[in-house]
N, C-alpha and C positions, 0 to 999 in steps of 0.2 A: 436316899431318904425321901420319905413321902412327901415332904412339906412345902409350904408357900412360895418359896424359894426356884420352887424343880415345879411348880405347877405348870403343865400347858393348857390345861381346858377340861371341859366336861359332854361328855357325850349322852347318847341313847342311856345306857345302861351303865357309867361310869365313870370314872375321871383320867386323865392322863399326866403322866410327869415325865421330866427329863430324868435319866440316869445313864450310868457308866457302867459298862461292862468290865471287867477284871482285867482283861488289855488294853482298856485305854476308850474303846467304842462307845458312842455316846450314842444313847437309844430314847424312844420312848417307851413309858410303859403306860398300857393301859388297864388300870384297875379296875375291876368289877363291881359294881354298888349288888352284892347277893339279894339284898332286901328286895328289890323291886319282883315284882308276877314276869316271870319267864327268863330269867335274866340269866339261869344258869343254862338254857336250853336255846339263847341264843346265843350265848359264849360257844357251848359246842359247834354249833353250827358255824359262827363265826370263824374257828379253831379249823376245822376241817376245811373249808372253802379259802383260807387266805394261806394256808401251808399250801398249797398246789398251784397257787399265783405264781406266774412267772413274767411278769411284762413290764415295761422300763416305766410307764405312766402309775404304775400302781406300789403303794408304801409292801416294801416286805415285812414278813413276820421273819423275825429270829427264830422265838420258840417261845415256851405258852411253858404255863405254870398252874396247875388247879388241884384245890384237896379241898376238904370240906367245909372247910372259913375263908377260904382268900383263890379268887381268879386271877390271873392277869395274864396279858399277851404282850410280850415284846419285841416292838416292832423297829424297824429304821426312821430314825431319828431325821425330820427334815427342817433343818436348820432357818429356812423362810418358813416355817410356819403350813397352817392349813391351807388349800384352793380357796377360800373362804376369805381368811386373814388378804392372801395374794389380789384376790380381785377386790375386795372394800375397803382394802387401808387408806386411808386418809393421802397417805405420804408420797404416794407412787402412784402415776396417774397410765396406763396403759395405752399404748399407741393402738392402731387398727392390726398392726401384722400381730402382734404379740397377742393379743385378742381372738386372734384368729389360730394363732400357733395353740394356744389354750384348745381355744372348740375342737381343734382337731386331736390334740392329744385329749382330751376326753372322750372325742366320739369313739379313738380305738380303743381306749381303757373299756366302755362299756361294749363296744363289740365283742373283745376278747371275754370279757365276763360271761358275755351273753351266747358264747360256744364253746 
């Protein structure tokens, strides 16, 4: 169900929810807003570059869903939330290793992107 409920966030081009896959798997999904200028031509792009992801620092895609009214990609579900959420919550105040364990799993997420 799309609703307030199952809402995670809003991105570039669309919104994201929690859902369940039919065994039990809890995913996100992330919906496409169509209306916006390019939106279906960055879903493809999107679509193609994160199906060929294989690296522990980066979210998987499941599988993708597109027809002529509705996108969406769904993806693995990450139960703490965005890098985002992780580094500015209020709640959880980050030591230096952890900090540091962060920078480095990012810099090899974006090495690996970047080959």
């Amino acid at each position: 169900n799309f609703n307030n409920a199952n809402f995670l966030g809003n991105g570039s081009f669309g919104s994201t929810y929690k859902g369940n896959l039919v065994d039990g798997t809890i995913v996100a999904v992330k919906i496409l807003n169509l209306l916006f200028e390019g939106a279906s031509k960055s879903f493809d792009i999107e679509c193609t570059v994160m199906r060929q992801i294989r690296n522990r620092n980066l979210v998987k895609v499941i599988t993708s869903c597109a027809s002529r009214d509705f996108n969406a990609l769904v993806l693995q579900y990450m139960p703490l939330g965005s890098l985002e959420v992780c580094l500015h919550s209020g709640g959880h105040h980050l030591n230096l290793f952890e900090r540091l364990d962060i920078m480095i799993d990012v810099a090899c997420a974006l090495e690996y992107l970047h080959h």
